[in-house]
C-alpha positions in Angstrom: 118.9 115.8 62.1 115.6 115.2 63.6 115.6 113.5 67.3 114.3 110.0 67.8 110.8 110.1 69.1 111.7 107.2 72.4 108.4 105.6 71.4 108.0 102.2 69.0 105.9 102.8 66.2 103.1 100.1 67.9 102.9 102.6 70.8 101.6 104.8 68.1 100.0 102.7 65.8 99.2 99.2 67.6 97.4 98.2 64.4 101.1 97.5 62.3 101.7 95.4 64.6 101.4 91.7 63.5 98.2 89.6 64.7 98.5 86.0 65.5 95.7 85.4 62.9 97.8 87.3 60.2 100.4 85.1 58.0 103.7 86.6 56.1 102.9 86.4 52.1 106.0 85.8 50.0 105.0 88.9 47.2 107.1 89.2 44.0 109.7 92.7 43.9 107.9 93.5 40.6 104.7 94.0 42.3 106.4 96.2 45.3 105.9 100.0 45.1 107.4 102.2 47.2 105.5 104.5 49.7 104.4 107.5 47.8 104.1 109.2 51.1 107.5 108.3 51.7 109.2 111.8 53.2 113.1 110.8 52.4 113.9 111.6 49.1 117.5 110.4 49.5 119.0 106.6 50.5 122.4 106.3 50.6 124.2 103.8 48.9 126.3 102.6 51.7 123.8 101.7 54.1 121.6 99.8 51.3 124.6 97.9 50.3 125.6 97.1 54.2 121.5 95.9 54.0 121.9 93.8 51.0 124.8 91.8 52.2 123.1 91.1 55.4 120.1 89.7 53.8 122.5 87.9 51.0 123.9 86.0 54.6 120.9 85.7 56.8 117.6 86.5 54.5 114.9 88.9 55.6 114.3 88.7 58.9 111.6 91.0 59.5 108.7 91.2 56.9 107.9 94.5 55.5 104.2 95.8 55.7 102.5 96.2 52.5 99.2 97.5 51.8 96.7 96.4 48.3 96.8 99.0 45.5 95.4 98.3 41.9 98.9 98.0 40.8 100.3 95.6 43.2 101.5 96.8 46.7 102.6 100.0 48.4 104.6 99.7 51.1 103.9 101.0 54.1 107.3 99.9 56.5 110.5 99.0 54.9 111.0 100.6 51.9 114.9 100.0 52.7 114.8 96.4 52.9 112.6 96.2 50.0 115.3 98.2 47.9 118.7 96.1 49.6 116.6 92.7 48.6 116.3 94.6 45.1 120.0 95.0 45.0 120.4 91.5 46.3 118.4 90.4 43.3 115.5 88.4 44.9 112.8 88.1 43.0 110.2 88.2 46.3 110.2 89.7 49.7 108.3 88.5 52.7 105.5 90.8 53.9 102.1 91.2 56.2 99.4 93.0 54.0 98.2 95.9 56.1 94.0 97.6 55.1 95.9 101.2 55.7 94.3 105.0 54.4 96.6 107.3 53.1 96.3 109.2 56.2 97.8 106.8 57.9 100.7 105.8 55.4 101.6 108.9 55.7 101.7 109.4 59.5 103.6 105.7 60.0 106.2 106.7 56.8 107.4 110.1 58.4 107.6 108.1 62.3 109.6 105.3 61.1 112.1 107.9 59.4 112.0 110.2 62.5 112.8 107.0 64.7 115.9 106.1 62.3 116.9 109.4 62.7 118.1 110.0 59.2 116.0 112.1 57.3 117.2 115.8 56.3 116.3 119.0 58.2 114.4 119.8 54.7 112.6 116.7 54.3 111.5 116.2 57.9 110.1 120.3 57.1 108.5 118.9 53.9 107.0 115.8 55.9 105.5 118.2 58.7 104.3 120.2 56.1 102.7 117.8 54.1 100.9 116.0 57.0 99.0 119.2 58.5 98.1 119.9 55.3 96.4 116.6 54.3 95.2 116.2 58.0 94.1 119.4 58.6 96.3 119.8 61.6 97.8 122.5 63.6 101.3 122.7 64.7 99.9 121.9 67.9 97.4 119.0 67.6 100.6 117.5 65.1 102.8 118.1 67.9 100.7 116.2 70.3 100.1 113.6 67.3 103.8 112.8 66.5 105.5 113.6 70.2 107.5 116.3 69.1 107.6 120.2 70.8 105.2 122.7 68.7 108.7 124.6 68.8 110.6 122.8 67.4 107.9 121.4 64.4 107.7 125.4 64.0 111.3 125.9 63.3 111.9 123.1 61.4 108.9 124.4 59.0 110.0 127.7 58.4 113.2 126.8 57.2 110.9 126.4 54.2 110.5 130.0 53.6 113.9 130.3 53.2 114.6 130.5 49.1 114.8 127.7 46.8 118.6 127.8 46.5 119.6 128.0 50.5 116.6 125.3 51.1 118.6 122.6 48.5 122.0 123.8 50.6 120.8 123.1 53.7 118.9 119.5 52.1 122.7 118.2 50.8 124.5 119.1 53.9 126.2 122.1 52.8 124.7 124.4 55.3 123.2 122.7 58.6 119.5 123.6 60.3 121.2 125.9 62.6 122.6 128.4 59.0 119.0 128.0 58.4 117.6 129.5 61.4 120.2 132.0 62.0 119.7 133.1 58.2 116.0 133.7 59.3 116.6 135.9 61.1 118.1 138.1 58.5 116.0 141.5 58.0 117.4 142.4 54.8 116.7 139.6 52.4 118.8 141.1 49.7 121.8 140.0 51.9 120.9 136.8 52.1 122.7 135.3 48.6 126.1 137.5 49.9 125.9 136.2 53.5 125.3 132.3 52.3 128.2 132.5 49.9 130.4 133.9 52.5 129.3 130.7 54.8 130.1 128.6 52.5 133.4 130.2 51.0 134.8 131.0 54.8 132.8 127.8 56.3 131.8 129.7 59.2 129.9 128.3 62.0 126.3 128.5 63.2 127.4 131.0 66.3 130.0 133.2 63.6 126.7 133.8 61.4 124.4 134.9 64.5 126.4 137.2 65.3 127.3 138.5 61.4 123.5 138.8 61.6 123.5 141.0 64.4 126.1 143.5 62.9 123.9 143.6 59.5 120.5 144.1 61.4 122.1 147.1 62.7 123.7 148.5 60.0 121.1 148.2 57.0 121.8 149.5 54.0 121.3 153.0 53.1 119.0 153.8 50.6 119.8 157.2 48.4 116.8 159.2 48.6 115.5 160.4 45.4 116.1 164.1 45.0 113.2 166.0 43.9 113.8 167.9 40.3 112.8 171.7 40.6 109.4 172.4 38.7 111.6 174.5 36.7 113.8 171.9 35.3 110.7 169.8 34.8 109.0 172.2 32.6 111.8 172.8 30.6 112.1 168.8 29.9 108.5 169.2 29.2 109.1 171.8 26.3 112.3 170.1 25.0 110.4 166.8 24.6 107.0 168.1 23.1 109.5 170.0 20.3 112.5 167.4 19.8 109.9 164.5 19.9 112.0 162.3 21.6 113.1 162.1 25.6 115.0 164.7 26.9 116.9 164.9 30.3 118.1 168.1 32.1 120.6 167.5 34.6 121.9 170.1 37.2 125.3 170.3 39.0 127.2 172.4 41.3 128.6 174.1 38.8 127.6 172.9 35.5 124.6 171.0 34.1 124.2 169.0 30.9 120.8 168.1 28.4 120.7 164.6 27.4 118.3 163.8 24.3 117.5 160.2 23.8 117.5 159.3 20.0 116.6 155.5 18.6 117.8 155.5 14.8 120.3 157.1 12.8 117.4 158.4 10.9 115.8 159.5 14.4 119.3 161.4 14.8 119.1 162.9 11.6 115.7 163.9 12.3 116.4 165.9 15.5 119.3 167.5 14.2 117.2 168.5 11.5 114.5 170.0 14.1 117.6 171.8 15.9 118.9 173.4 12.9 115.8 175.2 11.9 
């Protein structure tokens, strides 16, 4: 899981911070929207039911931040308490309206997660993603943007590359970030489906696959080499095929050989057998 950052999201981004001019709006559920920048995908149901009876007892005590949309309000901090006060069946929540850009929602939404500390190896490598993209941003300038080591903003990233299938394992917990890396480091890729379902069936550790890795690395497979057919053999094929009218194969062993003459009907069959008989 991704480390906290040790710095408040004001240190950051003064401007969330309320004014003394600004007043807390009571704004109706209905016309909350969550953050569509919003980088975890997944809330668990325990800690928005813990949430919901705590505001069931004592009310909201912090005000989410809300910015104007055409359709109401997107929110910009506290998504959770806007979904436990959903649970708890208020009809309003109280909330600071916030002039934000995008660019900014976005930056703020992916902070506040990485503070809580509970987003998933795969979405905090989604959120990184997403924000050098849309800002134009190196792994370093992001890394001096959000606090983090270009490192470790790199190796969260490429767990991305990894395919669809091993990316959703390591998003629901079955494999951890450190699978991911170590599977990285794979050379083969074609091992890569074997490898993860022996993880998974033998539950081996991050330190048993690194060095599983090391053993396939240096034992790759061997590919057969194709053997080249004489121009002899050729030729004959060649002959065979122009008079049966059909493909023909000529096979040489040790001791024997065989012709194999590829036929699609029982009419084609008929047909060649015909040709041969002549």
């Amino acid at each position: 899981m991704a480390k906290g950052l040790g710095k408040g999201l004001n240190a950051f981004f003064p401007e969330i911070e309320k004014e003394e001019n600004e007043s807390i709006q009571e704004i109706a559920i209905t016309e909350c929207r969550p953050n569509p920048y919003q980088p975890r995908k997944t809330f668990h149901a325990d800690a928005i039911e813990e949430l919901k009876e705590s505001i069931l007892e004592h009310g909201i005590i912090q005000p989410i931040i809300v910015r104007k949309s055409i359709k109401g309000y997107e929110i910009v901090v506290g998504e959770r308490r806007y979904r436990a006060a959903k649970e708890a069946g208020l009809r309003t929540v109280p909330a600071v309206v916030k002039e934000m850009t995008d660019e900014r929602m976005m930056e703020i939404a992916l902070l506040e997660n990485l503070q809580r500390e509970d987003l998933t190896p795969i979405e905090e490598a989604h959120a990184y993603a997403n924000l050098m993209k849309e800002l134009n941003l190196t792994q370093e300038e992001l890394s001096k943007r959000l606090g983090k080591s270009r490192s470790h903003i790199a190796n969260i990233v490429r767990l991305l590359s990894l395919p669809d299938q091993i990316v959703a394992y390591i998003n629901n917990g079955e494999l951890s970030m450190g699978h991911g890396r170590a599977l990285l480091g794979l050379k083969d890729k074609g091992r890569l489906f074997p490898l993860v379902n022996k993880i998974r069936t033998e539950k081996l550790n991050v330190r048993q696959v690194e060095k599983l890795i090391v053993v396939l690395n240096e034992n790759p497979v061997q590919k057969k080499e194709k053997v080249k057919k004489d121009v002899f053999l050729q030729e004959r094929e060649s002959i065979l095929r122009d008079f049966l009218g059909t493909a023909v194969t000529i096979q040489r062993g040790k001791r024997k050989g065989k012709i194999e003459i590829e036929f699609y009907s029982d009419d084609d069959l008929e047909r060649i057998l015909e040709v041969l008989e002549k």
